[in-house]
MILUM-932878 format. One record per residue (C-alpha): residue in one letter; x, y, z. Coordinates in steps of 0.02 Angstrom, whole numbers, plus 32768, in hexadecimal, padded with zeros to 4 digits. Last residue first. Layout:
N
A_X_Y_Z
...
This chain:
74
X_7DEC_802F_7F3E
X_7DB8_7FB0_7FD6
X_7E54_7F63_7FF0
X_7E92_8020_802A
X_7DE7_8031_8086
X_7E13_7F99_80F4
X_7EC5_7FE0_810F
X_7E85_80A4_8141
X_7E1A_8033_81B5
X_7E7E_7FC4_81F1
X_7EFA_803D_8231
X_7F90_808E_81E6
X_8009_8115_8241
X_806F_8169_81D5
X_8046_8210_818A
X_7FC0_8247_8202
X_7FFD_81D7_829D
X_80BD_8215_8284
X_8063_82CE_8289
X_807C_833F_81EB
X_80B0_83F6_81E6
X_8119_83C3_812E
X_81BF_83C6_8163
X_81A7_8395_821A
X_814F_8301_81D7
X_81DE_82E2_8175
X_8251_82F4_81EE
X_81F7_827D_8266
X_81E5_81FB_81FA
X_8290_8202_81DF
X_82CA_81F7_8298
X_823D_8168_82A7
X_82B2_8107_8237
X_8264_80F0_8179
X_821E_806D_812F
X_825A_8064_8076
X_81E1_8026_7FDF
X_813B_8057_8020
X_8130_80BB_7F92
X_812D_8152_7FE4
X_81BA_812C_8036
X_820B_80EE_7F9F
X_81FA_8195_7F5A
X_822F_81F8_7FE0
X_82DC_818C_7FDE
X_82E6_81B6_7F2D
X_82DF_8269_7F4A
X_8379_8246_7FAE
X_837A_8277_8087
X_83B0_830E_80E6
X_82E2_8351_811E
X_82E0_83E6_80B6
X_833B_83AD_802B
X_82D9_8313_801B
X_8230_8361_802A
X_8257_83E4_7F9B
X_82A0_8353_7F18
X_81F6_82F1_7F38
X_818F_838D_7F09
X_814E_840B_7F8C
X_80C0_8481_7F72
X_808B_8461_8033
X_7FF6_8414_7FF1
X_8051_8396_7F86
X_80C6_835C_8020
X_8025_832C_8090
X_7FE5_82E5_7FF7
X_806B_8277_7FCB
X_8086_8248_8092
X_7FC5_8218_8094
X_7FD4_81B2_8006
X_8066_813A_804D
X_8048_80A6_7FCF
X_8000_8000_8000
């Protein structure tokens, strides 16, 4: 399952892949492979990014059933 909510979060604050990896010290390959649930990041990373784009860990990464269940759903 991709990480949607991080590609909005960083769409809304006008920021493309290359603009979240500056600001948080990382590749813009690394962003990608977050979002596609290739990479799991350290909770230091998480942080950063959700620093980066105003974010909380639970509204960028934090899954429950039912975000998962709708997921299957679509």
């Amino acid at each position: 399952m991709k990480n949607k909510r991080m590609k909005i979060a960083r769409i809304e604050c006008d920021m493309n892949q290359e603009d979240l990896a500056k600001a948080v010290g990382i590749t813009r390959q690394t962003i990608g492979m977050i979002e596609a649930c290739n990479y799991n990041p350290s909770l230091k990373l998480c942080t950063s990014i959700c620093k980066a784009l105003g974010k909380t860990l639970n509204d960028l990464f934090w899954e429950d059933d039912n975000n998962e269940k709708e997921e299957k759903i679509r």
